[in-house]
C-alpha positions in Angstrom: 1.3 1.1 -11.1 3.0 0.6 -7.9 6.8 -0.3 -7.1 6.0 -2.1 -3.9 5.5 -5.7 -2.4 1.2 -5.9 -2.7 -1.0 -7.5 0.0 -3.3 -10.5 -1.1 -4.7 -10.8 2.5 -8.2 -11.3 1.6 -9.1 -11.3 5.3 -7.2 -8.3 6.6 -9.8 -6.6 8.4 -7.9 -3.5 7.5 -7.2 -4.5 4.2 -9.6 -1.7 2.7 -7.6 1.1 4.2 -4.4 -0.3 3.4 -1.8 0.8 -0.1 -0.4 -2.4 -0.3 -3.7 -4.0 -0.6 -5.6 -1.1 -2.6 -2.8 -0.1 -5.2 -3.5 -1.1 -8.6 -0.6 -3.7 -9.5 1.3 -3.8 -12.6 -0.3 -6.3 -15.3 3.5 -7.4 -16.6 5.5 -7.5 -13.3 4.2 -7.5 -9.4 5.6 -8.2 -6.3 3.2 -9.8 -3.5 4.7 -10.1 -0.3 3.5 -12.9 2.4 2.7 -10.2 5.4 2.4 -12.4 9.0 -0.7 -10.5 10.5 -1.3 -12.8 13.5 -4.9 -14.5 13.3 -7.5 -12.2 14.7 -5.3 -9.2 15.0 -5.9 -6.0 13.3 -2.7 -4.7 13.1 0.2 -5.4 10.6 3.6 -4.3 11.0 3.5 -3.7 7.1 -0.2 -1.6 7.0 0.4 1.4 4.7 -2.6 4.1 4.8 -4.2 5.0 1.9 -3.8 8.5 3.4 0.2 8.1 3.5 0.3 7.5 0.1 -1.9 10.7 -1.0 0.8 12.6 1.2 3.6 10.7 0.2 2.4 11.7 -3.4 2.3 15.4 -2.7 5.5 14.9 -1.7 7.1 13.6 -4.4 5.4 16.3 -6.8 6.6 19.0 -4.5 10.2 17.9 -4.9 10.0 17.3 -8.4 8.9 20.8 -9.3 4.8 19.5 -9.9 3.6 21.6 -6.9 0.1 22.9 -7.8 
């Protein structure tokens, strides 16, 4: 589950490679955010990697003690 605004941009041509797009949402209770990619561009001001978010994971579990 993810505590962030999703992307429902459904013709993002980087939507595959983006976390807001790609996180799974929460059934009860999800933000979606309206995120103004200009037509034909391929770059948001809001495009979150997928890769971030694996580091920003190790991150977190490095701080709180899960280190492998």
């Amino acid at each position: 589950m993810s505590d962030i605004a999703k992307c429902q941009d459904n013709k993002c041509p980087a939507r595959l490679m983006c976390y807001r797009f790609t996180a799974p949402a929460n059934e009860y209770r999800q933000s979606y955010g309206i995120f103004n990619r200009e037509e034909d561009a391929n770059n948001c001001d809001m495009f979150w990697s997928n890769k971030h978010e694996n580091i920003f994971n190790q991150l977190k579990d490095i701080v709180s003690g899960k280190e492998n």
